[in-house]
N, C-alpha and C positions, 0 to 999 in steps of 0.2 A: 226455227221457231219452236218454241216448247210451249208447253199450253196444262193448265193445273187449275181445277175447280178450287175454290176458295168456301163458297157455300153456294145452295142454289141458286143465289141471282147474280153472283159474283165471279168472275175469274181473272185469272194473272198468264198475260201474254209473255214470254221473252223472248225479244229479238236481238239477235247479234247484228254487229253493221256488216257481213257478209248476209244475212238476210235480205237485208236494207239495199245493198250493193245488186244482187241479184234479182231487184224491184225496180233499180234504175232509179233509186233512190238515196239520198244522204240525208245524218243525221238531221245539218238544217234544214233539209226540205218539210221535215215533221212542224215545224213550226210555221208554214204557211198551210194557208186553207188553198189545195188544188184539189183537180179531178185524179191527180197518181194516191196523194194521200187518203185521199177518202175510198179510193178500190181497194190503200193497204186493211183500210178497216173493214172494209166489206168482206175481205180475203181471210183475216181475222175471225169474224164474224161467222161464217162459211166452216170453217175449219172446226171453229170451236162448237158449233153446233154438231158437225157430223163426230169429232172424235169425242166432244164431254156431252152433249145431249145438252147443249146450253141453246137454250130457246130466249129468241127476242122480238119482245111484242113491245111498240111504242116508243116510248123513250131510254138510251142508254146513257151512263156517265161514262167517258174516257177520262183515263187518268195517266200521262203519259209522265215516267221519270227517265231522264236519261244521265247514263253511269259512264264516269270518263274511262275511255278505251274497252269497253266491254260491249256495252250492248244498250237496249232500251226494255224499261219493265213497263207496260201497260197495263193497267187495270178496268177493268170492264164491268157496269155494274146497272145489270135490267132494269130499270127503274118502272116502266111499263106492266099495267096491269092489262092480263087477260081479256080479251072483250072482241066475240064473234063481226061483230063490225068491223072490226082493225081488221080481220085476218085479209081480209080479201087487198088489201094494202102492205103488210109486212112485208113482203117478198120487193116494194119499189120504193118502201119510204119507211127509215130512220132515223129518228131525231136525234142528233147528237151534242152532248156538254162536255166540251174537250177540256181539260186542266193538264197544261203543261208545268213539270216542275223541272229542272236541270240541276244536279250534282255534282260537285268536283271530289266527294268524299268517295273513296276507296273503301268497298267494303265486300271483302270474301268471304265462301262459305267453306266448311270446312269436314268430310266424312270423320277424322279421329285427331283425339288430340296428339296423337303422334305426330300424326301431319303436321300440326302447330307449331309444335317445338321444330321438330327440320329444318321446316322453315326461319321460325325465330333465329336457328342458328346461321341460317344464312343472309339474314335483313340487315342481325348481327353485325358479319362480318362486313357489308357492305356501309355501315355507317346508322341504319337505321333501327331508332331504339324506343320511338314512340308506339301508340295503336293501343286500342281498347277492343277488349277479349269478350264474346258475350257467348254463353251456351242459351240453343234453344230448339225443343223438340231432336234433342238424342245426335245437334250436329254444334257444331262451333263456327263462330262468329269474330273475323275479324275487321276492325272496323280503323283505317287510318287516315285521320286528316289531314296532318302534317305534309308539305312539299314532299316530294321522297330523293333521298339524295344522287339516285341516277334518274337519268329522262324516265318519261310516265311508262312510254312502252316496253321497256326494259323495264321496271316495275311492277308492271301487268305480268310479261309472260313470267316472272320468277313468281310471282305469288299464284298464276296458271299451273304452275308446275307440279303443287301442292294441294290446289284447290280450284273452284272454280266462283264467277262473279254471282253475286247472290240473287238469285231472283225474287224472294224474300226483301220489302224495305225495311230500310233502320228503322224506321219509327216503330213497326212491329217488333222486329226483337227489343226493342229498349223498352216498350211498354208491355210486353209479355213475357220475354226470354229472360236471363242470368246474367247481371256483368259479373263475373270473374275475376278482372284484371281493370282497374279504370282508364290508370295511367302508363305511360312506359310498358307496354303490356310485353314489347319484342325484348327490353334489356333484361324484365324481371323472368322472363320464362329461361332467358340464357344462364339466369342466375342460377333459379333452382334447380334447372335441369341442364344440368352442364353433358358437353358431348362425352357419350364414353365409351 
């Protein structure tokens, strides 16, 4: 579980499904209302209080996206105002507004653009020539919707190899970050940057 202030009433959970696995939980179990899912939030909650100082009084948004073969990005968002009355209750009782979304789009993050290109030349050769490229905040963004032409998991670990799943969502970098590359972003990077 990684855990990343966003602003002060907001933060970005990411869970892997060995998270999830070691919770005695699976991805579909996130989508019913139990007593396991609601302790993963509590546990959440807990965590992110003691490592980021994220305090919650009253009401929270959950925003839960979950990324094929990767993980789940949760967003958490205080919505509760402060008020000496609450406190004596915070510690037994959180209101929570859960919004699940599920994604089948492929989108990694990326330290250099060298790494890009390595890769491109490996997506390359394996058949795959779509994906949209976006810079944002000093890293790189690859974003792929297209089917990929080997199974998903073998998809995953090659683009693992290079980079990792973004725990950043696409809405964010398209509405803040760089596209780059719109189209064909794997055939055009093999183009100009041929191996050598």
């Amino acid at each position: 579980m990684r855990l990343e202030r966003l602003t002060h009433n907001k933060i970005k959970i990411f869970l892997t499904f060995d998270d999830l696995m070691d919770r005695g939980l699976t991805k579909e179990d996130l989508w019913k209302d139990t007593f396991k899912v609601h302790q993963l939030f509590r546990d959440m909650i807990e965590e992110a209080s003691e490592e980021l100082g994220f305090e919650v009084n009253g009401s929270i948004a959950v925003e839960v996206y979950s990324l094929p073969a990767q993980g789940m990005v949760v967003i958490v968002t205080n919505e509760g105002e402060y008020d000496e009355m609450e406190e004596e209750f915070s510690d037994d009782y959180i209101e929570m507004q859960v919004t699940l979304d599920e994604s089948d789009d492929i989108f990694y993050e990326f330290q250099t653009f060298e790494d890009v290109i390595q890769l491109a030349h490996r997506l390359y050769a394996i058949g795959c020539l779509d994906g949209t490229l976006y810079s944002y905040q000093n890293r790189f963004y690859l974003h792929v919707a297209e089917e990929p032409p080997i199974p998903v998991d073998n998809f995953i670990a090659l683009l693992a190899e290079f980079g990792s799943p973004s725990t950043i969502t696409i809405h964010r970098v398209q509405e803040y970050g760089k596209k780059l590359i719109e189209h064909r972003a794997i055939e055009q990077l093999v183009h100009y940057f041929p191996a050598g």
